[in-house]
VOGU-3710 file (C-alpha; in Angstrom, 3 decimals, decimal comma):
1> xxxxxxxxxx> 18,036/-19,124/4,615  14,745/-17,525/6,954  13,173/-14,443/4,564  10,025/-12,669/4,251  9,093/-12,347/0,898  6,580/-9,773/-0,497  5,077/-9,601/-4,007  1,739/-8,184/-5,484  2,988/-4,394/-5,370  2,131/-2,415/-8,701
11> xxxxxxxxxx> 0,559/0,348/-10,388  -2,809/0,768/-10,836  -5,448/3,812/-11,262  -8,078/4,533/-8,334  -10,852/2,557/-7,321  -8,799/-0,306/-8,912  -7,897/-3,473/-6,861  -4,660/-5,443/-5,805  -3,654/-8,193/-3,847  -0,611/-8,457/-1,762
21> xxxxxxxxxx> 1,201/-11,403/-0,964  4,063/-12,244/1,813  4,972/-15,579/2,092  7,912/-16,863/4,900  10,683/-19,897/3,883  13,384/-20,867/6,146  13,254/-22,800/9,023  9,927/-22,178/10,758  8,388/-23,679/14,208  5,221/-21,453/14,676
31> xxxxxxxxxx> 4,144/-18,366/12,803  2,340/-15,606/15,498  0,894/-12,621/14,400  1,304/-11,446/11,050  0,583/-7,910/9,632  1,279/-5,364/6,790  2,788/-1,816/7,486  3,673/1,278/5,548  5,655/4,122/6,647  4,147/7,480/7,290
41> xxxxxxxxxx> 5,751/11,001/5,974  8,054/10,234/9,095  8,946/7,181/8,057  8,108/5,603/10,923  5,569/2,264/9,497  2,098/2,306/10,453  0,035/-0,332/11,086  -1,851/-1,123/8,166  -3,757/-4,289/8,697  -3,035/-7,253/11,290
51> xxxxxxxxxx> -4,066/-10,597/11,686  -3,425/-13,168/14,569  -2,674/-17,021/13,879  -6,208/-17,813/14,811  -7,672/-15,158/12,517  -8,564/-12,396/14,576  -7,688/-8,792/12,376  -7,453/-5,607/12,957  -7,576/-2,629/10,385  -6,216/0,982/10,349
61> xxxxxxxxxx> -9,069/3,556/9,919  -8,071/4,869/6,597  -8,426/0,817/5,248  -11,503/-0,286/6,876  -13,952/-1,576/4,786  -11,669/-1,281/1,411  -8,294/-3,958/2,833  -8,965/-7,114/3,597  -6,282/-9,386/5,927  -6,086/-13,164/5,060
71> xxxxxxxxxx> -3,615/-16,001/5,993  -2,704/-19,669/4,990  -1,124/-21,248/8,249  0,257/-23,683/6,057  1,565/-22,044/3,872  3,318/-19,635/6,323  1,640/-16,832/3,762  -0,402/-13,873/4,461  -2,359/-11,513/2,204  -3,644/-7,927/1,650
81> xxxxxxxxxx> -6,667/-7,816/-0,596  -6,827/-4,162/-1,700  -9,824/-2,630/-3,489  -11,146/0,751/-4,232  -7,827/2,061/-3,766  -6,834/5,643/-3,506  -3,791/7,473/-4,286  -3,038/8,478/-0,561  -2,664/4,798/-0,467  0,370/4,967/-2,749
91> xxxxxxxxxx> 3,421/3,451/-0,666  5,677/0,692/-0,260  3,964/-1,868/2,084  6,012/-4,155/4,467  5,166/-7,586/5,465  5,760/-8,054/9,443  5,552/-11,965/11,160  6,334/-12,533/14,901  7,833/-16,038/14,496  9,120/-18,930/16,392
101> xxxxxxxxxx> 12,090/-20,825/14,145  12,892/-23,549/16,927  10,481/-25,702/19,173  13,303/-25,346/21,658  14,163/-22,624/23,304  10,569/-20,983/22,517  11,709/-17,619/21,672  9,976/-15,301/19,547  11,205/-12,512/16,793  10,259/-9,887/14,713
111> xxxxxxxxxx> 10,772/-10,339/11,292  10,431/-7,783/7,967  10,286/-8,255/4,540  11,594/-5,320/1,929  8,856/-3,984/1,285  6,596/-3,779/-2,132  5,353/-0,658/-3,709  1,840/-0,302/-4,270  1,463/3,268/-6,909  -2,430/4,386/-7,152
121> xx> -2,464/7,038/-9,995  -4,251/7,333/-13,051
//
């Protein structure tokens, strides 16, 4: 059974640190671009932090320079190294992978974990 898997979410008091972890089992070909989201008052997610299968990352304003995007190809896992963490970062972050199960037919999918909560509060 294919699932996204999140874990790392807790509490912790500003200017503390977490890390984040997502990791993918199942059947996998090829793992794309990889990313972690959290909604906004509309819950609609935003774009928190992305990072390509090559590396390449890109950052939301509000995280730049505090989150930090990693990945282990081979172990189909990415991760979200948090520090100096504020309470307006207090919500439940989603794992996101653009994934390729079979060699054959090449298609592509979006895939979601449930989410882990992240609670910045002294």
């Amino acid at each position: 059974q294919f699932q996204l898997v999140e874990s790392g979410g807790d509490l912790v008091q500003p200017r503390g640190s977490l890390r984040l972890s997502c990791a993918a089992s199942g059947v996998i070909f090829r793992i794309y671009g990889m990313g972690w989201y959290s909604p906004d008052p509309g819950k609609q997610r935003e774009l928190v932090a992305t990072i390509t299968r090559f590396g390449d990352t890109n950052y939301a304003d509000s995280v730049k320079g505090r989150f930090t995007i990693s990945r282990d190809n081979a172990k189909n896992t990415v991760y979200l190294q948090m520090i100096h963490l504020k309470p307006e970062d207090t919500a439940v972050y989603y794992c996101h992978a653009n994934i390729q199960r079979l060699a054959a037919p090449p298609s592509r999918m979006d895939y979601w974990g449930k989410g882990t909560l992240v609670t910045v509060s002294s």
